[in-house]
C-alpha positions as a Markdown table, in Angstrom:
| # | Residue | x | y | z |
|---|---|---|---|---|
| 1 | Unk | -31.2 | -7.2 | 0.6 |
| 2 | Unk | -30.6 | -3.8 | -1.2 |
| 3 | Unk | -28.2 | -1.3 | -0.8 |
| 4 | Unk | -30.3 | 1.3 | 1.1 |
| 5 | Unk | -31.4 | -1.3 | 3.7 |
| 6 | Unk | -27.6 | -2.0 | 4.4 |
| 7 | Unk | -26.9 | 1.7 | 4.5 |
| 8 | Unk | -29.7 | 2.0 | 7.3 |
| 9 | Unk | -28.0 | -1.4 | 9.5 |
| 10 | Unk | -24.5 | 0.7 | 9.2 |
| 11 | Unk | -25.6 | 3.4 | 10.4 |
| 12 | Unk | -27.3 | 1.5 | 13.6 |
| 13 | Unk | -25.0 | -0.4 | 14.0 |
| 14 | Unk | -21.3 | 0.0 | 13.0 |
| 15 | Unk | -18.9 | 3.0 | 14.3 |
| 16 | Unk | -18.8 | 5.7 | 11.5 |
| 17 | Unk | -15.1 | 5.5 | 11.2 |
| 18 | Unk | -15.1 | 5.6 | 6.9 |
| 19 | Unk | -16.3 | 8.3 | 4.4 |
| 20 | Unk | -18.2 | 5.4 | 2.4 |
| 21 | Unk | -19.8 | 5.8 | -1.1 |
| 22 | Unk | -23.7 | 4.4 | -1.4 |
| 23 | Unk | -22.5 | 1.5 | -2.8 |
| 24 | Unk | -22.8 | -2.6 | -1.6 |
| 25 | Unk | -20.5 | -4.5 | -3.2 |
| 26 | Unk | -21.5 | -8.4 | -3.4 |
| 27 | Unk | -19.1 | -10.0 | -5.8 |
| 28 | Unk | -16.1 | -9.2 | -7.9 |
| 29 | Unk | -14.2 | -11.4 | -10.6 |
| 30 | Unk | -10.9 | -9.5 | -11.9 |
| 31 | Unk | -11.3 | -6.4 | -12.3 |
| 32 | Unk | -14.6 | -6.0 | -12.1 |
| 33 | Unk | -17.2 | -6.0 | -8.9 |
| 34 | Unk | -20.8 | -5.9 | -8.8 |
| 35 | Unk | -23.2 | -4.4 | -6.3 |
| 36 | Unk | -26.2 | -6.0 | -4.5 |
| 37 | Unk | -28.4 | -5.0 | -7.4 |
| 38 | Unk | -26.4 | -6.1 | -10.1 |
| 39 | Unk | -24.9 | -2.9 | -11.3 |
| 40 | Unk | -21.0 | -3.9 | -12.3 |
| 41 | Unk | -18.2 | -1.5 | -11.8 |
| 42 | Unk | -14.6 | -1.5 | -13.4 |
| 43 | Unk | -12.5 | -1.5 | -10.1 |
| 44 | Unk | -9.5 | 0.3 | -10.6 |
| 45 | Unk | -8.5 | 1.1 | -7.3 |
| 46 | Unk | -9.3 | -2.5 | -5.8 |
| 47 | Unk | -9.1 | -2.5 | -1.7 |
| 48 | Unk | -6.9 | 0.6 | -1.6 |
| 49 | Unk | -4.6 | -2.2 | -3.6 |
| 50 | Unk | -4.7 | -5.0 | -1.4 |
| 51 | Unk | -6.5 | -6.9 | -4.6 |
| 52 | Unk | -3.7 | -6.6 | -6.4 |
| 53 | Unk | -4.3 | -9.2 | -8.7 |
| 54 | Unk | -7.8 | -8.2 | -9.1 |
| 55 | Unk | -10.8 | -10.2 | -7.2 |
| 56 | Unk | -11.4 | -13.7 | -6.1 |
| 57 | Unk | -8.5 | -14.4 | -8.1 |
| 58 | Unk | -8.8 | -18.4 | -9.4 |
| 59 | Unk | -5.0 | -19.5 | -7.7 |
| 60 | Unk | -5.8 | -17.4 | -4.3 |
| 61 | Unk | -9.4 | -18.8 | -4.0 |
| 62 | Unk | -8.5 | -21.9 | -4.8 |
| 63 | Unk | -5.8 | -22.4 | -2.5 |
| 64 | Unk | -7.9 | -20.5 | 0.1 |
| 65 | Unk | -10.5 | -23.4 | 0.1 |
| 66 | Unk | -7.8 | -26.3 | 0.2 |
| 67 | Unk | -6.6 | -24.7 | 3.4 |
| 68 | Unk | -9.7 | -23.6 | 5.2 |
| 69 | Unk | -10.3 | -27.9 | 5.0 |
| 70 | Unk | -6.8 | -28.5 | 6.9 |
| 71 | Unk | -6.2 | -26.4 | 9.1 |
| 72 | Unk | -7.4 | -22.4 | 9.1 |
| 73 | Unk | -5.4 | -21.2 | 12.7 |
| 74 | Unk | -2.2 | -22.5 | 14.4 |
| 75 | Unk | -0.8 | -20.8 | 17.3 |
| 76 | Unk | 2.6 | -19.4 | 16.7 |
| 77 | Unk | 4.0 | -20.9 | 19.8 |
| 78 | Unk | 4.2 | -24.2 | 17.0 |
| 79 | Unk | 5.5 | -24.3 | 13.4 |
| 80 | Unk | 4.0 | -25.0 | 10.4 |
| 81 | Unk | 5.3 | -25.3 | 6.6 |
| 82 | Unk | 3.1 | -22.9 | 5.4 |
| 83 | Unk | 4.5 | -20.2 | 7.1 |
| 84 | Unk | 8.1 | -21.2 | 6.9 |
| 85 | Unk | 7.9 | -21.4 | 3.4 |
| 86 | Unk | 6.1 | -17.7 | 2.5 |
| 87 | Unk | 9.2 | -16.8 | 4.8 |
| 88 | Unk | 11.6 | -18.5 | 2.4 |
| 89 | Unk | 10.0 | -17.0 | -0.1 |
| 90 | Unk | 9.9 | -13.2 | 0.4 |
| 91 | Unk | 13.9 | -13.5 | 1.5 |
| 92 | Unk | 14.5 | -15.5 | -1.8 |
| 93 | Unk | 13.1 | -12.5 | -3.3 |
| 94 | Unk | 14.6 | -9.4 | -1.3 |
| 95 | Unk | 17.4 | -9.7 | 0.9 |
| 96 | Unk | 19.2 | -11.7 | 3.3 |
| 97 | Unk | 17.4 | -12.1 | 6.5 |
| 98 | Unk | 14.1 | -12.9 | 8.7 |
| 99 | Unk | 10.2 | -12.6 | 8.6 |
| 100 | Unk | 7.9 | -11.3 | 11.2 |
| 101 | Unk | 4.3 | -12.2 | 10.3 |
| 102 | Unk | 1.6 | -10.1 | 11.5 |
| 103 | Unk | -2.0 | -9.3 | 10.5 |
| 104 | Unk | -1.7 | -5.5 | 8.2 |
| 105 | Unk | 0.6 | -2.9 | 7.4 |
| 106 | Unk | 0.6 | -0.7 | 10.5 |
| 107 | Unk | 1.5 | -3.7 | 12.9 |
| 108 | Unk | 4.4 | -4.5 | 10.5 |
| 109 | Unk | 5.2 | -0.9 | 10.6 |
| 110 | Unk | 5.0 | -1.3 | 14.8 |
| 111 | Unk | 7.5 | -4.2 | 14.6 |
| 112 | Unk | 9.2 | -2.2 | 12.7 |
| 113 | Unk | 9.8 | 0.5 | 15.2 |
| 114 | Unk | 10.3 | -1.5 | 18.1 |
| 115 | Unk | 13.2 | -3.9 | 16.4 |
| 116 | Unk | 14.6 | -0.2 | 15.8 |
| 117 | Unk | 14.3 | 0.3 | 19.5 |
| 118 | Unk | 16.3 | -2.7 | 20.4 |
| 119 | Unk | 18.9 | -2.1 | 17.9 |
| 120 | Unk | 19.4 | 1.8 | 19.8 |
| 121 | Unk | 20.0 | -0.2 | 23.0 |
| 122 | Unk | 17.7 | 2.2 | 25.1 |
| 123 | Unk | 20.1 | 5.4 | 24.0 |
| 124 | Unk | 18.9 | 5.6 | 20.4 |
| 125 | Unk | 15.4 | 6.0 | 19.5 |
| 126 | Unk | 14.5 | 8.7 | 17.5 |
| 127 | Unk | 13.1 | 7.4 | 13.9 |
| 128 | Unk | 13.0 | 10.2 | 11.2 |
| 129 | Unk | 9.6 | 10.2 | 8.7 |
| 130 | Unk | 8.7 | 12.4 | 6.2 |
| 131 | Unk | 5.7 | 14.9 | 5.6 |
| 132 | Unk | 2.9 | 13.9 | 3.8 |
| 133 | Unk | 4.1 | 9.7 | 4.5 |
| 134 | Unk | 1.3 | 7.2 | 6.0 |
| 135 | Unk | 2.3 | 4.4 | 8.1 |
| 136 | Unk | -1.0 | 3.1 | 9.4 |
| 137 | Unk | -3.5 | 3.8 | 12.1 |
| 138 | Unk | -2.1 | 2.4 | 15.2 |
| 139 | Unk | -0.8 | 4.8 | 18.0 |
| 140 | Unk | 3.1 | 4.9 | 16.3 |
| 141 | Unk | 1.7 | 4.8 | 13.3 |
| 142 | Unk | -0.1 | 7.8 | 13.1 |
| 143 | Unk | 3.0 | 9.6 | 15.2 |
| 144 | Unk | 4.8 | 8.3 | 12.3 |
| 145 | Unk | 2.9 | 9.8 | 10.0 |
| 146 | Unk | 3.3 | 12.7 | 8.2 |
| 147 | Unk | -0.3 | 14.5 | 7.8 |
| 148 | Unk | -1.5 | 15.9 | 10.8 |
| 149 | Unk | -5.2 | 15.3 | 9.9 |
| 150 | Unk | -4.7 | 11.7 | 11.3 |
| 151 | Unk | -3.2 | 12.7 | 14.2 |
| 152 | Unk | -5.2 | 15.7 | 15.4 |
| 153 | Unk | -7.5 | 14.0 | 18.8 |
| 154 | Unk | -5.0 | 11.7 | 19.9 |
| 155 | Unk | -2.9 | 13.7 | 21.5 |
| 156 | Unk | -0.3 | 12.6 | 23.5 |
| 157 | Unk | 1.6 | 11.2 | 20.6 |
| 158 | Unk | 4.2 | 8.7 | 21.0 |
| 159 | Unk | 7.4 | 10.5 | 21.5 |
| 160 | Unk | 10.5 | 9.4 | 19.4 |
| 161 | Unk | 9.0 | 10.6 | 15.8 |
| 162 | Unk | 10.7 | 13.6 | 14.0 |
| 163 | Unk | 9.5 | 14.6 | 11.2 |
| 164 | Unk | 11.3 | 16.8 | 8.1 |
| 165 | Unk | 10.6 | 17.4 | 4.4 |
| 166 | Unk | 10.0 | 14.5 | 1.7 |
| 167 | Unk | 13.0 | 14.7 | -0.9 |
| 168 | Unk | 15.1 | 17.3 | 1.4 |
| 169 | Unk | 18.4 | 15.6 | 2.2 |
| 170 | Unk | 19.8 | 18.3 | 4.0 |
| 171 | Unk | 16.7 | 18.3 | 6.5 |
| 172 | Unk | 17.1 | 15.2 | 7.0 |
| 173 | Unk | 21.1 | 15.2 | 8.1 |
| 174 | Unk | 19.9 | 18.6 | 10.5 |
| 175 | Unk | 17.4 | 16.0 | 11.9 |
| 176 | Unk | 19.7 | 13.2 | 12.4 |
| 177 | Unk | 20.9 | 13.6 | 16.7 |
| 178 | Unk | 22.7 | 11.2 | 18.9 |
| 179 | Unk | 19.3 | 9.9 | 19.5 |
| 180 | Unk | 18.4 | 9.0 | 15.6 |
| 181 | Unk | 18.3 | 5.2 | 15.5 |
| 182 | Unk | 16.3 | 4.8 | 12.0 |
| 183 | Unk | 14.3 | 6.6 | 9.2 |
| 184 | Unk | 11.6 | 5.2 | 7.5 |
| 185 | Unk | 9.9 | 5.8 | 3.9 |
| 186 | Unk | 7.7 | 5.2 | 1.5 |
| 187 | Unk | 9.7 | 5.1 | -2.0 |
| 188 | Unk | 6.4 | 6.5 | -3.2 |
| 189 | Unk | 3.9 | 8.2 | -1.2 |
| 190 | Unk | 0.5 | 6.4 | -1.7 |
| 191 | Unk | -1.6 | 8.1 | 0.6 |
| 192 | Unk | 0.3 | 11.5 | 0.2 |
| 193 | Unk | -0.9 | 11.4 | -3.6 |
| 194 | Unk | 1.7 | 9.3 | -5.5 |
| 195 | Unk | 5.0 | 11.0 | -4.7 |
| 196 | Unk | 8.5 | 9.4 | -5.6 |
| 197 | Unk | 11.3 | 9.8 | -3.7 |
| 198 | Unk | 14.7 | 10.9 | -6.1 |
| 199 | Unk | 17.0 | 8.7 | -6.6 |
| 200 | Unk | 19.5 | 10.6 | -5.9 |
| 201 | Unk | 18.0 | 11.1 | -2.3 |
| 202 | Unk | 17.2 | 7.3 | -1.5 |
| 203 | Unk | 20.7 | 6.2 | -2.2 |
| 204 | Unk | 22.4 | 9.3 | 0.0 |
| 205 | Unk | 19.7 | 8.0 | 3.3 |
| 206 | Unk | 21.3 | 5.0 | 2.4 |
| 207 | Unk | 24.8 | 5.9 | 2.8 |
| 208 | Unk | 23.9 | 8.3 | 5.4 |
| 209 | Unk | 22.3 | 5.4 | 8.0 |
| 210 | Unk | 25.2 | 3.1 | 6.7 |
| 211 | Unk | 27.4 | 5.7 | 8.3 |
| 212 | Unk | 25.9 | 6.8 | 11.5 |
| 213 | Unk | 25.0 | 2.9 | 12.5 |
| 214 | Unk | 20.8 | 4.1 | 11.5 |
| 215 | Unk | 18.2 | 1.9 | 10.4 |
| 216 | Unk | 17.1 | 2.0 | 7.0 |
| 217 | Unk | 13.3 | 1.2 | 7.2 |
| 218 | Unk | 11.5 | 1.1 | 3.6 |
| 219 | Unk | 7.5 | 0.9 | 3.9 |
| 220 | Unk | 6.7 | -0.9 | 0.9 |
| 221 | Unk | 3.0 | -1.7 | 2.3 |
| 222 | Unk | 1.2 | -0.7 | -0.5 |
| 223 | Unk | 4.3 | -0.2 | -3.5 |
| 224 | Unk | 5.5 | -4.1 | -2.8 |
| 225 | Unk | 4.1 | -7.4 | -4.7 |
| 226 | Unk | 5.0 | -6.3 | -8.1 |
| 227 | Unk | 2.7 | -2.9 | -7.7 |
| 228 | Unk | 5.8 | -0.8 | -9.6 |
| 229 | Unk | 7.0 | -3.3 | -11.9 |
| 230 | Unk | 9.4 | -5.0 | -10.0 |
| 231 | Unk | 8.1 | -7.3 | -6.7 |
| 232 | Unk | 9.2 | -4.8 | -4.5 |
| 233 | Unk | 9.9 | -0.6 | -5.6 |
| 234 | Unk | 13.2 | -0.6 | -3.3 |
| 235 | Unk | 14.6 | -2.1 | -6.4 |
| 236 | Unk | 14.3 | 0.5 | -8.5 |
| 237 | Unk | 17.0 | 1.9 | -6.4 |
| 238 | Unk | 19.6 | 0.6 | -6.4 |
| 239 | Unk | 19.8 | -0.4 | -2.3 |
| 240 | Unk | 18.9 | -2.7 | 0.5 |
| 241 | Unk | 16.7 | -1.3 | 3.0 |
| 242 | Unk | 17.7 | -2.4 | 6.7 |
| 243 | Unk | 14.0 | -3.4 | 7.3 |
| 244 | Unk | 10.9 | -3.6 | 4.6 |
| 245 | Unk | 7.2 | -3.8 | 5.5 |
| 246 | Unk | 4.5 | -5.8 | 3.6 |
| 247 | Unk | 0.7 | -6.0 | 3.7 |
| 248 | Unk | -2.2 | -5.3 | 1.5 |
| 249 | Unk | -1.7 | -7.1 | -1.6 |
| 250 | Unk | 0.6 | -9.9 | 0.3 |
| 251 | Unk | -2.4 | -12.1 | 0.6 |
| 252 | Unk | -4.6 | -11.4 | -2.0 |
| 253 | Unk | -7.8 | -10.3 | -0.6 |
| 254 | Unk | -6.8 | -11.5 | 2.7 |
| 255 | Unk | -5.4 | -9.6 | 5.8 |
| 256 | Unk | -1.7 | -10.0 | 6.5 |
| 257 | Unk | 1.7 | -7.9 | 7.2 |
| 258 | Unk | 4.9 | -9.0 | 7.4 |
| 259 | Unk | 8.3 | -7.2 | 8.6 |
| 260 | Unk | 11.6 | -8.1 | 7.3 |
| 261 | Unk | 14.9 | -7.7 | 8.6 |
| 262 | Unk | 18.4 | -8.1 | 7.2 |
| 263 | Unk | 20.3 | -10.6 | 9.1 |
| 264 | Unk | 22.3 | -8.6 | 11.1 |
| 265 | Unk | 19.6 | -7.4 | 13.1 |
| 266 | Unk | 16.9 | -10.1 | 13.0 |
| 267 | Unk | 17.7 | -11.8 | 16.1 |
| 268 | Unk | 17.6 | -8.9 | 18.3 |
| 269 | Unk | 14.1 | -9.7 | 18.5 |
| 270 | Unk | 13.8 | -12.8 | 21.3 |
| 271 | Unk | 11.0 | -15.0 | 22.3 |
| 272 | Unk | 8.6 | -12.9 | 24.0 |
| 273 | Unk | 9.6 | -9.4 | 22.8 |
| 274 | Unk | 6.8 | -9.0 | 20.3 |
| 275 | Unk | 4.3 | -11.3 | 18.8 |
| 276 | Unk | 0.7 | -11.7 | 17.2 |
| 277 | Unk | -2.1 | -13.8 | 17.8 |
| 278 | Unk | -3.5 | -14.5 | 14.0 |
| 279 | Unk | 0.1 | -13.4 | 12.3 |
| 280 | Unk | 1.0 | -16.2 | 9.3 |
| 281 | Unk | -2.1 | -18.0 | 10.1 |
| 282 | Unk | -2.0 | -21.0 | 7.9 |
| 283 | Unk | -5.1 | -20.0 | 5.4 |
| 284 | Unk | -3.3 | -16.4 | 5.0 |
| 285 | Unk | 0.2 | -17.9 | 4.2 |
| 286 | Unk | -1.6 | -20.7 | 1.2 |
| 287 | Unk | -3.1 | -17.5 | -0.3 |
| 288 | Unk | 0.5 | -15.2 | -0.1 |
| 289 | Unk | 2.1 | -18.5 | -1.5 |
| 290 | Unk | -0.4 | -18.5 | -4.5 |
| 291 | Unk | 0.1 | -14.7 | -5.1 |
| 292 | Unk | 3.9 | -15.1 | -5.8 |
| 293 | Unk | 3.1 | -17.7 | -7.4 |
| 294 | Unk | 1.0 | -16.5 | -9.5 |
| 295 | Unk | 3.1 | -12.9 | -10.3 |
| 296 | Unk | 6.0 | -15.9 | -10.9 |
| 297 | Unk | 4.6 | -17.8 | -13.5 |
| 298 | Unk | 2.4 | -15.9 | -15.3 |
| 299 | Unk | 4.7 | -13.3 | -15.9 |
| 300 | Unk | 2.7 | -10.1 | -14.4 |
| 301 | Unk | 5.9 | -7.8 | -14.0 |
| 302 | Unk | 6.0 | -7.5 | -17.0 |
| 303 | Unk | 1.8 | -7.0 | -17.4 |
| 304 | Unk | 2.7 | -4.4 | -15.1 |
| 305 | Unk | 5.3 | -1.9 | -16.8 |
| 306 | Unk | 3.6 | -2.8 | -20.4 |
| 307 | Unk | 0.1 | -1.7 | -19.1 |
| 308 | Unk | 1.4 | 0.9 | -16.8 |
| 309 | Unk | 3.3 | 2.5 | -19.4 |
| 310 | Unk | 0.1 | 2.0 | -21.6 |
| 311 | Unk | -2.2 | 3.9 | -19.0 |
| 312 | Unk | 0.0 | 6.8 | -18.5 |
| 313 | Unk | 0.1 | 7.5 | -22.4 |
| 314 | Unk | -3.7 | 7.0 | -22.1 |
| 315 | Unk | -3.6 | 9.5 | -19.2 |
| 316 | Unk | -1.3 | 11.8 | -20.7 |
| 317 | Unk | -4.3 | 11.9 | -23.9 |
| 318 | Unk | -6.7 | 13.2 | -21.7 |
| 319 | Unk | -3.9 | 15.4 | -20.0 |
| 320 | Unk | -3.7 | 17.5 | -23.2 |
| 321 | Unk | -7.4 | 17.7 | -23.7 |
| 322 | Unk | -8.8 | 18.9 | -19.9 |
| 323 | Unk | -6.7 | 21.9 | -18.3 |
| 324 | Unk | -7.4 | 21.4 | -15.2 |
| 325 | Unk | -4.9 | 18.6 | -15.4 |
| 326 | Unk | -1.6 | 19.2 | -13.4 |
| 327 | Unk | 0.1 | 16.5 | -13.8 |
| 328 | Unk | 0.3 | 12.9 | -14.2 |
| 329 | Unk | 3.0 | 10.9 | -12.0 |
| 330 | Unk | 3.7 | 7.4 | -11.0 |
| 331 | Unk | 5.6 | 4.4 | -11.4 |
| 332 | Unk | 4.3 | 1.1 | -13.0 |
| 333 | Unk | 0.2 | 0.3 | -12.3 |
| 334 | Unk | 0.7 | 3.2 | -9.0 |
| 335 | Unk | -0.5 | 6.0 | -11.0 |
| 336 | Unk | -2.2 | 9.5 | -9.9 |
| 337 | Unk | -3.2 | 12.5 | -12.2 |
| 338 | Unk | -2.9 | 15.7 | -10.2 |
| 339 | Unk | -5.6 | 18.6 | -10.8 |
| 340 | Unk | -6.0 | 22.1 | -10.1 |
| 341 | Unk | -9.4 | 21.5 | -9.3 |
| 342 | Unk | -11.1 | 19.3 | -6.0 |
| 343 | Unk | -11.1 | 15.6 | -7.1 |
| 344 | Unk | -14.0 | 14.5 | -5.0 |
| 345 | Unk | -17.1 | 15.1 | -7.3 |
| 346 | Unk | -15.1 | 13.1 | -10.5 |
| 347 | Unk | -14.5 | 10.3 | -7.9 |
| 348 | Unk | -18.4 | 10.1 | -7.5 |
| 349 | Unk | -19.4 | 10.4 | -11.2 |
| 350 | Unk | -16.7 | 7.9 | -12.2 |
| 351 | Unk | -18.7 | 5.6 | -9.6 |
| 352 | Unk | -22.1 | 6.3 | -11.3 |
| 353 | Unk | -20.6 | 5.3 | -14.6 |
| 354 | Unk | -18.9 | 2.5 | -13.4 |
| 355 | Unk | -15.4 | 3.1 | -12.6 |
| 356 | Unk | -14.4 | 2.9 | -9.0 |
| 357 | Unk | -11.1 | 5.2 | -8.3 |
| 358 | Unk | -9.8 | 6.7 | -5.2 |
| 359 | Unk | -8.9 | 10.6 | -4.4 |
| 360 | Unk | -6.7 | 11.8 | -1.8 |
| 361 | Unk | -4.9 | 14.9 | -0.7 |
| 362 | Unk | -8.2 | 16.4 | -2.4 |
| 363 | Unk | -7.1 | 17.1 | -5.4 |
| 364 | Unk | -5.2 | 14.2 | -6.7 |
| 365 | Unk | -6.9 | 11.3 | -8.5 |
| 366 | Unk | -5.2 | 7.9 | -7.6 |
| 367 | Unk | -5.3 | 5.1 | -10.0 |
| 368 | Unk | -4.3 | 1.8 | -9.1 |
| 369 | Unk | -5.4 | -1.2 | -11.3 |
| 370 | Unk | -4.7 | -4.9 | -10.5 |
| 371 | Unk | -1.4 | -5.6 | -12.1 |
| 372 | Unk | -2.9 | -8.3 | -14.5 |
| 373 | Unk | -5.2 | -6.0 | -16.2 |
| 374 | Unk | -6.1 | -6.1 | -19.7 |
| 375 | Unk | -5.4 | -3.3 | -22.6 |
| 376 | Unk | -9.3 | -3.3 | -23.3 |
| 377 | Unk | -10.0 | -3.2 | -19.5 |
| 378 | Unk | -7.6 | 0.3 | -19.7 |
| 379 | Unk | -9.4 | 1.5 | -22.4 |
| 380 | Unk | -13.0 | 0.9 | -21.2 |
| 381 | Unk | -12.0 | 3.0 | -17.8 |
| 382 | Unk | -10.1 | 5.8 | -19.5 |
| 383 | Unk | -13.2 | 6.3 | -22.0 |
| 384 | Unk | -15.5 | 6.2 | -18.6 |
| 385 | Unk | -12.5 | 9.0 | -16.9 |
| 386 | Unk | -13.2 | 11.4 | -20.5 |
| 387 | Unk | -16.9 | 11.3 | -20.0 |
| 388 | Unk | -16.9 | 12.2 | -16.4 |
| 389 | Unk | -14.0 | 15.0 | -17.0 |
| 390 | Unk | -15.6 | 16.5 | -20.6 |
| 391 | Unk | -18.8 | 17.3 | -18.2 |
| 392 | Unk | -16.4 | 18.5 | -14.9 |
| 393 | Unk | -15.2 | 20.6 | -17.8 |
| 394 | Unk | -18.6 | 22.4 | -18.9 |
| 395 | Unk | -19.4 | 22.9 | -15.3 |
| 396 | Unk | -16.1 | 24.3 | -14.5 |
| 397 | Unk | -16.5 | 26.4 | -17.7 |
| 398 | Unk | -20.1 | 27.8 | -16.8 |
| 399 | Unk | -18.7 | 29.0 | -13.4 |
């Protein structure tokens, strides 16, 4: 089959929910993918970095097809090891506390907001988000949210969301009401183009909730599994979140989301509050296992702060040679160079020449390798970036 007879079935027959590029991806190894007619990309923005340690990774895989010969689905109305132990293992990594499995980020992010509910005892319920944060597609989710792109059409929203400036403590304390039972954050805005959250400001939220009895709810859905060079960006902080969310690169390729919740709180939830049909499904928790233990033992932490710090000097070369370059921001392998210009057309060229990256917020190029990637792998992408930005130059230049 070719790419422009799948094209044709996808537009007959699935709902046009995506802005897709003409491309039909068939296989990927690492970093790299290659399309139904053989044409290989550098993929440095793999699955909107669910693949965060690249594709068909061998551990994952591996440990995928042992599994899918046991046992793939058990209902969650029985126990099984697999998931008991991923559990054991994200709280032996984070914080004291308990694990709600689900199936992505935005029904970890629903959990979320519903143990919050419990914990206000019906007379606390506000949550507090910030502008220009993504919490998922799901009803709360997008009330949650931020941007009002992904909200505009489904109005009514679900009430109980108030949202105030990213970074702005004292917006956030005029916020806070009688009503105010949590605020949730990303520690670095992946969708609202790669924006990091002071220090300064996370650790005052944190005192802040400690003393109003609030939730402190940390979205690290696309920053967690070693994405900032430590397993998960809260961290870098200095603090304990009340509640963390998990997905994307949690299973390694496969779909997953997981809530956590210090102890204090966990058992609010009872049997029959909340639940998921496919959450923790045996197949899912083998691959999770085999991602940590793969960041673990093959020591890709560190991959990740050495090669991140390499691509942003790499980044910060081509800064200095193109104009239209803003800025470059980020923290580990969760990198984005800023422009003055609209991102979208580089996007497309990078994909002709074989580099797959991501732009969002129009202007702001996000780059977002797997965190085991290779110096020469760096190299080979920022030398496709130069090419694509030397001729975005000329054109910009002849206008």
């Amino acid at each position: 089959m070719k790419t422009e007879e799948v094209i044709k079935l996808y537009e007959k027959y699935v709902l046009n929910t995506y802005t897709r590029m003409p491309i039909s991806l068939a296989r990927g190894k690492g970093s790299r993918v290659w399309d139904l007619e053989q044409r290989e990309y550098l993929d440095f923005f793999p699955g909107w970095g669910v693949s965060g340690l690249g594709h068909c990774y061998p551990k994952v895989t591996s440990s995928i097809k042992e599994q899918a010969k046991r046992l793939l689905h058990v209902s969650n109305n029985y126990y099984h090891h697999l998931q008991a132990r991923l559990a054991k293992k994200i709280i032996e990594l984070s914080f004291p506390g308990k694990v709600f499995f689900c199936n992505s980020g935005a029904e970890a992010n629903e959990a979320a907001f519903k143990l919050a509910r419990i914990y206000g005892g019906g007379k606390r319920f506000e949550i507090i988000s910030f502008e220009n944060s993504f919490h998922g597609r799901t009803l709360a989710a997008i009330s949650a949210t931020g941007q009002k792109k992904y909200q505009e059409g489904f109005a009514p929203l679900v009430p109980g969301f108030v949202c105030v400036p990213f970074n702005d403590f004292k917006a956030v304390e005029k916020a806070v009401s009688e009503k105010t039972i949590a605020i949730i954050i990303e520690l670095i805005q992946g969708e609202g183009g790669i924006r990091i959250a002071d220090f300064d400001f996370v650790k005052k939220l944190r005192k802040l909730c400690d003393e109003r009895r609030m939730l402190l709810i940390v979205d690290e859905v696309q920053t967690g599994m070693g994405r900032t060079g430590k397993i998960f960006c809260y961290q870098h902080y200095g603090i304990i979140p009340d509640i963390m969310t998990l997905a994307k690169s949690l299973g390694g390729g496969l779909p997953i989301g997981a809530m956590v919740a210090r102890e204090e709180i966990a058992d609010l939830f009872k049997p029959g509050m909340h639940a998921s049909t496919f959450g923790g499904s045996p197949v899912v928790c083998k691959a999770a296992l085999a991602v940590f233990e793969t960041i673990q033992k093959e020591n890709l932490l560190k991959n990740c702060l050495e090669m991140g710090n390499y691509l942003r000097d790499r980044l910060a070369g081509l800064k200095e040679k193109f104009s239209f370059i803003k800025e470059i921001r980020g923290m580990g392998l969760m990198l984005a160079l800023e422009l003055n210009i609209p991102g979208k057309s580089i996007v497309e060229e990078s994909a002709k020449n074989g580099l797959l990256i991501n732009c969002t917020q129009e202007r702001i190029l996000r780059i977002m390798p797997a965190i085991n990637v290779k110096k020469k792998e760096i190299d080979k992408a920022i030398r496709i970036l130069e090419n694509v930005l030397k001729n975005t130059s000329l054109a910009v230049e002849s206008k």
